[in-house]
C-alpha positions in Angstrom: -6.3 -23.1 -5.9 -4.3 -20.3 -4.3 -4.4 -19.9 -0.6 -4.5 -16.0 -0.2 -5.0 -16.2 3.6 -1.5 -17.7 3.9 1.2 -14.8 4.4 3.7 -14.7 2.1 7.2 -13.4 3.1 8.7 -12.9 -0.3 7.1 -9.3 -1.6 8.8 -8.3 1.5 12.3 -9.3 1.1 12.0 -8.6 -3.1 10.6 -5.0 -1.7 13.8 -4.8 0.2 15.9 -5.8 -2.5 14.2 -2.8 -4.4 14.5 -0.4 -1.4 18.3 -1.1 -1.2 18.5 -0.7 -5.3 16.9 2.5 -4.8 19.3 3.6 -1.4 22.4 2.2 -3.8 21.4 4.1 -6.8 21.0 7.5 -4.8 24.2 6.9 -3.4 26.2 6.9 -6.5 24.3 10.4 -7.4 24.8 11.5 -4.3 28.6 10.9 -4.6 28.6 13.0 -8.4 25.9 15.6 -6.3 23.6 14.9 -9.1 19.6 14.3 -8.7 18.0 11.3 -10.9 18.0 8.0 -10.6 19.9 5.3 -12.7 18.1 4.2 -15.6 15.8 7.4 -15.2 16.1 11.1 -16.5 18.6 12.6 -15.2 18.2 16.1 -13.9 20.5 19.0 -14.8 22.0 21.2 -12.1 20.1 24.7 -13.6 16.8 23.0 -12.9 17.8 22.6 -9.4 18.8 26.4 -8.8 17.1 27.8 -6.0 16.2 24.5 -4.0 16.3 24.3 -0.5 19.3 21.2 -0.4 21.6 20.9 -2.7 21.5 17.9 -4.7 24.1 15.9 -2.9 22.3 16.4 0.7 18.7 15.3 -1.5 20.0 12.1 -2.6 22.2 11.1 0.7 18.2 11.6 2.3 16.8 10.1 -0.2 19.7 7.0 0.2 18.6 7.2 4.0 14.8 6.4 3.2 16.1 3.6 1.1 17.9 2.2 3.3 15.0 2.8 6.1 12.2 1.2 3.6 14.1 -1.6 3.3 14.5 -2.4 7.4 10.6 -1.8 7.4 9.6 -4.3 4.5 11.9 -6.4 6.1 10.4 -6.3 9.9 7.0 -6.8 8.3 7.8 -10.5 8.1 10.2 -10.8 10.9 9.4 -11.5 14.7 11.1 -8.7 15.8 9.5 -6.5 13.3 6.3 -8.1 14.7 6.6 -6.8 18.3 6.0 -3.1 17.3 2.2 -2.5 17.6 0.6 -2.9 14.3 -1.4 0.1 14.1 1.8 1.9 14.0 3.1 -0.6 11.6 0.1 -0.1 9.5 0.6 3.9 9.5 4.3 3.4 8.1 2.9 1.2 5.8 0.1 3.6 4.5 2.7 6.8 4.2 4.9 4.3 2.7 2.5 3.5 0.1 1.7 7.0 -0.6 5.6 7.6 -1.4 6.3 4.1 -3.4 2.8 4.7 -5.1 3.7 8.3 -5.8 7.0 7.7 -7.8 5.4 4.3 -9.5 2.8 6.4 -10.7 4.5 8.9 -12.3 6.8 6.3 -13.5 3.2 4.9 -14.7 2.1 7.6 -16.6 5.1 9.5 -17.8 6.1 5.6 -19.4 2.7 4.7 -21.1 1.6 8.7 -21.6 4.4 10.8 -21.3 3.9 13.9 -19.2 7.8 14.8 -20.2 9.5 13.3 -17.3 11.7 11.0 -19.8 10.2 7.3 -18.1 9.9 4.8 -20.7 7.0 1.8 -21.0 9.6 -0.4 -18.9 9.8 1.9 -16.3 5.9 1.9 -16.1 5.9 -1.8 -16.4 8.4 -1.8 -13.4 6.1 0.7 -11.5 3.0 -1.6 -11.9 5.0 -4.4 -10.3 6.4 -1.8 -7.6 3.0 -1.1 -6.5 1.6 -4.7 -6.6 4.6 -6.3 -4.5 4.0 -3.6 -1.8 0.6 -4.5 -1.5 0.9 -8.0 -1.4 3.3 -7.4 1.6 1.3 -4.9 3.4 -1.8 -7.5 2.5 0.4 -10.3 4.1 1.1 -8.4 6.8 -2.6 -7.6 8.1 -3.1 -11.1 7.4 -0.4 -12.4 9.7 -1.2 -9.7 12.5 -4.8 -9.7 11.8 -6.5 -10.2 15.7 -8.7 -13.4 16.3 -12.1 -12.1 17.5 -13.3 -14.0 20.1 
């Protein structure tokens, strides 16, 4: 029988390990000022004419966030992570969701559909897992922080 009141640490350090694959990945685009993602579609310059940032600026942010989502999954199971309140740990965690959810899904349905983004059914497999291991951390997370009534 599986204990699913015990928190579990590893989702968050595998979501890091994702987080920094993601802030990596962004950083070698960022270097060739290209947008996409390695082992996604690539994005060519004339469909980024007339954006705010060029695409160099885009993916050092986006490294940024990577690197950012990675020092978050990672305090979610750490005490000093644990010290912040956890309503504001659980807000990061919902507009965290909203972004990993966001990109898994399209990875989701552009793989298994194909809305012409270029995913393939791997990258919508990988998406599915995306969006389970965040949940099991945030899940672990409430569990661990969760408040004893009394």
């Amino acid at each position: 029988m599986v204990d699913f009141a015990r928190p579990r640490r590893w989702p968050a350090y595998a979501m890091a390990v994702l987080f920094l694959g993601y802030a990596v990945g962004k950083a070698a685009f960022a270097l060739q000022a290209r947008l996409g993602f390695p082992g996604g579609p690539p994005v060519s310059a004339a469909e980024t004419e007339g954006y705010f940032l060029d695409a160099a600026t885009a993916q050092w942010f986006a490294t940024a966030s990577g690197v950012l989502g990675a020092c978050v999954a990672v305090a979610t199971v750490t005490a000093v992570g644990r010290r912040v309140p956890r309503t504001l740990t659980l807000l990061v965690l919902v507009g965290m969701l909203l972004a990993v959810g966001g990109g898994a899904g399209i990875m989701i349905v552009d793989g298994f559909v194909g809305i012409g983004v270029g995913w393939r059914w791997y990258h919508a497999v990988l998406g599915m897992v995306v969006i389970g291991l965040f949940l099991e951390m945030v899940r672990s997370y409430a569990v661990v922080t969760r408040r004893v009534a009394r």
